[in-house]
VEXLUMNU-475325 format. One record per residue: residue number from 1; residue in one letter; y, z, x of N, C-alpha, C, CB in turn. Coordinates in pm, 1 decimal, padded with zeros to 6 digits. Glycine has a CB too. Layout:
PT;num;residu;nc2;nc3;nc1;cac2;cac3;cac1;cc2;cc3;cc1;cbc2;cbc3;cbc1
PT;NUM;a;Y;Z;X;Y;Z;X;Y;Z;X;Y;Z;X
...
END
This chain:
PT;num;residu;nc2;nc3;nc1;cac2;cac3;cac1;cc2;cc3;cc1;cbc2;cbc3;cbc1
PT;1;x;10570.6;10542.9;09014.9;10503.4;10428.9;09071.5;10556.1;10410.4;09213.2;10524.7;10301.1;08984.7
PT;2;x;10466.7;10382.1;09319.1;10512.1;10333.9;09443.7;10616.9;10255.2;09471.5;10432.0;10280.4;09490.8
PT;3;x;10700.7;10277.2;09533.3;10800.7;10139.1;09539.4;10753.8;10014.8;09612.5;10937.2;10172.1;09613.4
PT;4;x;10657.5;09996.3;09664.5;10609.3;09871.5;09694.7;10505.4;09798.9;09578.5;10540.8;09890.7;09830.0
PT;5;x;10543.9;09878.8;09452.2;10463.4;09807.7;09365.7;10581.4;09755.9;09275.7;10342.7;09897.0;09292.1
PT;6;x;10688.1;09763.6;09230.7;10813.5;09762.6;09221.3;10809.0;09581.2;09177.9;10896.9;09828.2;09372.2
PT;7;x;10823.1;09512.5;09270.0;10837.5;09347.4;09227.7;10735.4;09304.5;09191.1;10876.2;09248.5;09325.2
PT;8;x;10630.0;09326.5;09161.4;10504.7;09289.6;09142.2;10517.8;09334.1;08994.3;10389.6;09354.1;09240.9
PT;9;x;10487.1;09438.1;08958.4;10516.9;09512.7;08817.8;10641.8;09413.5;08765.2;10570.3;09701.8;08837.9
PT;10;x;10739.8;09432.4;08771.2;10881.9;09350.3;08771.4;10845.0;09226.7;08701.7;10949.0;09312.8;08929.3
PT;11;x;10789.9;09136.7;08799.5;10777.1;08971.2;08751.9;10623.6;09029.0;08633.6;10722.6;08812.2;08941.2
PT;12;x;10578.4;09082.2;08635.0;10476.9;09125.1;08530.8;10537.1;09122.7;08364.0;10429.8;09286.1;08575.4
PT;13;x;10641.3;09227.8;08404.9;10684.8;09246.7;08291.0;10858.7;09193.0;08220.0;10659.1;09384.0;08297.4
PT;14;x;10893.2;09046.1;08325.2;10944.5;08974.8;08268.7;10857.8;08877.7;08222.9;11033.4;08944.7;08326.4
PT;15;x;10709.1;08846.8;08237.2;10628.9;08751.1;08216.6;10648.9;08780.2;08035.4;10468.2;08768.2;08305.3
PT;16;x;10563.2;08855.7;08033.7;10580.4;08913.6;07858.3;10667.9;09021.1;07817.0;10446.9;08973.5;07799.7
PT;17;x;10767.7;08978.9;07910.0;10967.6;09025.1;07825.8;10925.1;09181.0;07792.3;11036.5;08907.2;07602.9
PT;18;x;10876.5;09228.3;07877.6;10902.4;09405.5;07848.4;11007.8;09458.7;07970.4;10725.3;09513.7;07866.5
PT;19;x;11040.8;09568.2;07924.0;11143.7;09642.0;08044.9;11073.6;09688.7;08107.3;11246.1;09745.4;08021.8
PT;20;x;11166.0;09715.7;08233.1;11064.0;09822.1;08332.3;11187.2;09909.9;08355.8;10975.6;09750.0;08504.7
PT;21;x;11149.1;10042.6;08407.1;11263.5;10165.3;08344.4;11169.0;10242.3;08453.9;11273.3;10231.9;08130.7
PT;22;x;11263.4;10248.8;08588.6;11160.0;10295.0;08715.6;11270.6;10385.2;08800.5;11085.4;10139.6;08826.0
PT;23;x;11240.6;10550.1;08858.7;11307.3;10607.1;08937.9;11369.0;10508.6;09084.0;11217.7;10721.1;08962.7
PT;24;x;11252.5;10459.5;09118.7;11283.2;10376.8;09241.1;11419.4;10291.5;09271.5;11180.8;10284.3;09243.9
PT;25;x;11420.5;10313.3;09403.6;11595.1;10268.5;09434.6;11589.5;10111.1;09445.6;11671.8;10340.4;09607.9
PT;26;x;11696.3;10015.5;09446.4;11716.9;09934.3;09389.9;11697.4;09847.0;09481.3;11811.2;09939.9;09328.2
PT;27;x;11637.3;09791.5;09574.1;11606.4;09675.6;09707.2;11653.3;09523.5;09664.1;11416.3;09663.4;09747.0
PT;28;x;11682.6;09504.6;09818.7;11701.8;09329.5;09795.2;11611.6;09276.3;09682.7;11654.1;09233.7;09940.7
PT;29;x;11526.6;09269.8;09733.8;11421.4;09202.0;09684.8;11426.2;09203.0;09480.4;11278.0;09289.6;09766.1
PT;30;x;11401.4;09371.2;09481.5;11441.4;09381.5;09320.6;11587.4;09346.7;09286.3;11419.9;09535.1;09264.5
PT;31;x;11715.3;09309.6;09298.7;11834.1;09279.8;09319.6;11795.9;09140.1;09305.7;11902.7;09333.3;09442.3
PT;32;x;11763.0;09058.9;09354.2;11716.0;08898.9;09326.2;11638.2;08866.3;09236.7;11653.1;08837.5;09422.3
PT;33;x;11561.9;08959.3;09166.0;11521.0;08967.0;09001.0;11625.7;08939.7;08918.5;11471.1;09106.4;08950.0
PT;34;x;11760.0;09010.2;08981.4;11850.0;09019.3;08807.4;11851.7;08933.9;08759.6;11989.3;09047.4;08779.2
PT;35;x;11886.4;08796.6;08803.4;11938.9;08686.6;08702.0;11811.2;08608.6;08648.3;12049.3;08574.5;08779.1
PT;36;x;11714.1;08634.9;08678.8;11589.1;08585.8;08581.8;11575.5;08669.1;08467.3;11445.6;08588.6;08653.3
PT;37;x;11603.6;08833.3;08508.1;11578.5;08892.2;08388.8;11646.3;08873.6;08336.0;11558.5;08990.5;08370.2
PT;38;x;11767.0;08873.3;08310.7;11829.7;08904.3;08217.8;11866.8;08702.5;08181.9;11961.0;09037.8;08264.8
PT;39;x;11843.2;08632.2;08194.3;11796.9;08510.6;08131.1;11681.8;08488.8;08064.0;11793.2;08429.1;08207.0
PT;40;x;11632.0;08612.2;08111.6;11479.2;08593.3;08000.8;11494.7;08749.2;07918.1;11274.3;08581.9;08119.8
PT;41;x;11665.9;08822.6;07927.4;11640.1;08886.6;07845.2;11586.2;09037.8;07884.8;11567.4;08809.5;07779.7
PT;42;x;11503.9;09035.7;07982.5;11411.1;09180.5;08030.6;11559.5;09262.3;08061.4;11275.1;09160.4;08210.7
PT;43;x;11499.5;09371.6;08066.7;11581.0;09512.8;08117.4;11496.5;09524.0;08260.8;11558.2;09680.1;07993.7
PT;44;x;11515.8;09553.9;08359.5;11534.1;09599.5;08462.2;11588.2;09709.5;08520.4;11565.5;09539.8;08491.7
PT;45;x;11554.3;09782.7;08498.6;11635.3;09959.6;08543.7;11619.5;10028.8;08615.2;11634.3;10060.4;08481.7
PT;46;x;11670.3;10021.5;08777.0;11606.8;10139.9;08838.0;11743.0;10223.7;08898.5;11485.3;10091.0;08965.0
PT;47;x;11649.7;10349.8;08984.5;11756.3;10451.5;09025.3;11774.5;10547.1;08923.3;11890.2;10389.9;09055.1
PT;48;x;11675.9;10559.3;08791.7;11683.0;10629.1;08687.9;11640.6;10770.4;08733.3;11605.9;10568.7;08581.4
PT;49;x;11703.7;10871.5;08718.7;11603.4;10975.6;08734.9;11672.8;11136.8;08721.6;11532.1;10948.8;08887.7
PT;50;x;11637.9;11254.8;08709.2;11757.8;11315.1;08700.2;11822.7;11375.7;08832.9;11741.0;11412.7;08603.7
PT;51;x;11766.9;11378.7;08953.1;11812.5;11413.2;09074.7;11736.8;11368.6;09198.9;11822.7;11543.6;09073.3
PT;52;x;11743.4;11286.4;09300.2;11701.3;11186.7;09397.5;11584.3;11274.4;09449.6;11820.6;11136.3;09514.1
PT;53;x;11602.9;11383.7;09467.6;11516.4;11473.2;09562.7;11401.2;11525.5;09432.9;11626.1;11624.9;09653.2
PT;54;x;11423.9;11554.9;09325.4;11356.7;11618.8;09180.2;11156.8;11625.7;09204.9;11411.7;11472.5;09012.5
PT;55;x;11125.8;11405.9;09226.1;11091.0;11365.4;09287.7;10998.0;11415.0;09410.5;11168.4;11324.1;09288.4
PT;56;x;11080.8;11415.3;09500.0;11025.6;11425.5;09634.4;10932.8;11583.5;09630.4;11168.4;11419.8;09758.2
PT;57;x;11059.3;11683.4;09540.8;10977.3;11794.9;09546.5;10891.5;11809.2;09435.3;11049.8;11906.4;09560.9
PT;58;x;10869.4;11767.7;09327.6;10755.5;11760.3;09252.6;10605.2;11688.6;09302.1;10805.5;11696.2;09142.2
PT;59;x;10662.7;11549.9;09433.8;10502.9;11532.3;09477.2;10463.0;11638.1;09601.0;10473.1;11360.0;09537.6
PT;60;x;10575.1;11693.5;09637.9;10502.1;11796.4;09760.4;10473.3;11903.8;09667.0;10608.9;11857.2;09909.0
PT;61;x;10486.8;11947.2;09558.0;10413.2;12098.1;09486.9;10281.1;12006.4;09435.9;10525.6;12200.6;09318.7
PT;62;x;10258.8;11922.4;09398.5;10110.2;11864.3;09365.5;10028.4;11826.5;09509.3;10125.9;11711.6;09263.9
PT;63;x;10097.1;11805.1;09628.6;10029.2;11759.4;09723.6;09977.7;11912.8;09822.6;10129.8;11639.8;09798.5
PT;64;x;10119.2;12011.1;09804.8;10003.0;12133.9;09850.8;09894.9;12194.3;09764.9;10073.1;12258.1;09886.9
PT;65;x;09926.4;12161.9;09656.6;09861.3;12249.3;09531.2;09684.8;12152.9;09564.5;09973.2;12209.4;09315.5
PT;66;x;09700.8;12035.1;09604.2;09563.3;11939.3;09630.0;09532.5;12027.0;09781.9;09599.8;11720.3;09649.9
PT;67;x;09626.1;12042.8;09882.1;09546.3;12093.8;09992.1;09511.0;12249.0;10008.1;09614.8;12054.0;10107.7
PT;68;x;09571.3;12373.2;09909.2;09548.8;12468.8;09930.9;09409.0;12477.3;09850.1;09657.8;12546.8;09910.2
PT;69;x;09363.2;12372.5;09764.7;09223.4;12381.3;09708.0;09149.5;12292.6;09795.8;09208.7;12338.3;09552.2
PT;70;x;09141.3;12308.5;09923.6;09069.5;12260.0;10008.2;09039.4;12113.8;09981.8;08965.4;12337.4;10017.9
PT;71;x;09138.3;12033.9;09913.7;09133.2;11843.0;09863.4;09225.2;11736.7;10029.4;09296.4;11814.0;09639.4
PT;72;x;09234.8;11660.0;10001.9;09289.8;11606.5;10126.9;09394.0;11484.1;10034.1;09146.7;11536.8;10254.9
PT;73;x;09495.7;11436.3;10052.1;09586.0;11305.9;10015.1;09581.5;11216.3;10113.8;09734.1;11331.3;09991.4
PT;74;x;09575.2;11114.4;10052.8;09536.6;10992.7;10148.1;09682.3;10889.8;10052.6;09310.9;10919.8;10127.3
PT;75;x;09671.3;10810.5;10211.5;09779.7;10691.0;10138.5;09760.8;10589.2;10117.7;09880.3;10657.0;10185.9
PT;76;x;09779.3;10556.8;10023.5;09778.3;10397.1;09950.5;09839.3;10302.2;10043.7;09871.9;10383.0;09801.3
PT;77;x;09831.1;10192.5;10092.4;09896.3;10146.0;10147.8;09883.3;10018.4;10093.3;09884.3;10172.0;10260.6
PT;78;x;09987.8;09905.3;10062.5;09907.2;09768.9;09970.4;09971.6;09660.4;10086.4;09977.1;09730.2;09753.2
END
């Protein structure tokens, strides 16, 4: 998931007390979640993953694999 979707998802899923269990690194912003979650109980987990870069190179083998079949990637931006 994008990391600018990150606190949004977050307060989502302390709304109806599910965890969120996300590679994404850990920002102010998500850091000022903790003490709601875990007063309401949620798990909050990020920075999970098995190697920082794992990531980075798994979306560049899907992103050439989209442009050597003549496709284009575009960015989300929210």
């Amino acid at each position: 998931m994008p990391g600018q979707l990150n606190i949004g998802v977050a307060k989502v899923c302390m709304k109806h007390q599910r965890p969120l269990i996300t590679a994404n690194y850990i920002t102010p912003e998500m850091r000022a979640l903790d003490a709601e979650a875990k007063e309401r109980g949620v798990l909050l987990l990020n920075e999970t993953g098995l190697d920082p870069g794992i990531d980075h190179m798994t979306a560049m083998e899907h992103i050439d694999e989209v442009k050597e079949g003549g496709g284009e990637v575009r960015v989300l931006v929210l």
